[in-house]
C-alpha positions as CSV (number, residue, x, y, z in Angstrom):
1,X,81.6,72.0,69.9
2,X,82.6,68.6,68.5
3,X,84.8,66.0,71.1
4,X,86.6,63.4,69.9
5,X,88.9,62.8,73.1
6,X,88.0,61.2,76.4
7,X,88.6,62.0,79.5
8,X,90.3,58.6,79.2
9,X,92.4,59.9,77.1
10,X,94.0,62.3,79.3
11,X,95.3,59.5,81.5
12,X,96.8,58.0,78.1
13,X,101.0,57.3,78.6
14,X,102.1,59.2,75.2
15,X,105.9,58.8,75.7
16,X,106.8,55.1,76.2
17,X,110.5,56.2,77.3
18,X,108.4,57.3,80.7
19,X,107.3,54.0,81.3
20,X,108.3,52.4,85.1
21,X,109.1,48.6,84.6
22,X,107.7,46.6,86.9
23,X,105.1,49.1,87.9
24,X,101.6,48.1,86.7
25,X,99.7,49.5,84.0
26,X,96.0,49.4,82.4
27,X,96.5,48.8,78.7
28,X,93.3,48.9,75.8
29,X,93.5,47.3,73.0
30,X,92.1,48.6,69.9
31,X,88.7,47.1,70.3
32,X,88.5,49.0,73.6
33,X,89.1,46.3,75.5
34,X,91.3,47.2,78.8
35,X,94.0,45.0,80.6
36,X,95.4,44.4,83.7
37,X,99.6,44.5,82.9
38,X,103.1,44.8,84.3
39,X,105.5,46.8,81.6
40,X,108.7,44.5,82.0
41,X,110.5,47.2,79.5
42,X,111.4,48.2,76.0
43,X,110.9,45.4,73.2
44,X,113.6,44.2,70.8
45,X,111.8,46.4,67.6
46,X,112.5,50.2,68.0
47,X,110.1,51.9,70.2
48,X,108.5,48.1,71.4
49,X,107.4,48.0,74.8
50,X,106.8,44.5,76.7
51,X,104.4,43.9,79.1
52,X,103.2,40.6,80.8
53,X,99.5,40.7,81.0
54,X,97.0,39.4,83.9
55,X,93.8,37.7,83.1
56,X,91.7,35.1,84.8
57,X,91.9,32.8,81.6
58,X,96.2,33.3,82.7
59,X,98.7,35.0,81.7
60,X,100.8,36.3,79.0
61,X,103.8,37.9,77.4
62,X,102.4,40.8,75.1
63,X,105.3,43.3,73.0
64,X,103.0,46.2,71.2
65,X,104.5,48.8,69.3
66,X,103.0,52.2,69.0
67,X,101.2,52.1,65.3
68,X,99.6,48.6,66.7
69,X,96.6,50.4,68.3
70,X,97.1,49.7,71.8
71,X,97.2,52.7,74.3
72,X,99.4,52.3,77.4
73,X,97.3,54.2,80.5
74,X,98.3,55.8,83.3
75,X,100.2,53.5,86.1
76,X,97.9,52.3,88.8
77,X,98.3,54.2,91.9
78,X,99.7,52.4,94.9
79,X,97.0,53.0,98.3
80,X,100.1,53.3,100.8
């Protein structure tokens, strides 16, 4: 049996249009890299998304588009 998908993957947000803005999201980037974002909503380009980014070094606006590589993950779950 060969795998190719994560369990990762399952928490993976394929349809943008579902996207919450202001509600935070983990993002990778297509070295694998994940990152701390809040999706502020759809870009200018068709099927853009916009999200501000949090990182110690600061942070950032970042628009991403679906054949860019990045993969938007599930919203993180509020503790209330």
């Amino acid at each position: 049996m060969t795998s190719s998908v994560t369990s990762d993957s399952e928490d993976e947000v394929c349809d943008w249009s579902q996207l919450v803005p202001k509600r935070a999201y983990v993002l990778r980037s297509p070295q694998g890299d994940e990152l701390l974002s809040t999706y502020g909503g759809p870009g200018e380009a068709d099927g853009s998304a916009v999200f501000f980014a949090h990182e110690p070094s600061g942070d950032g606006e970042l628009t991403i588009l679906p054949g860019d590589g990045w993969s938007v993950l599930r919203s993180l779950a509020d503790d209330d």
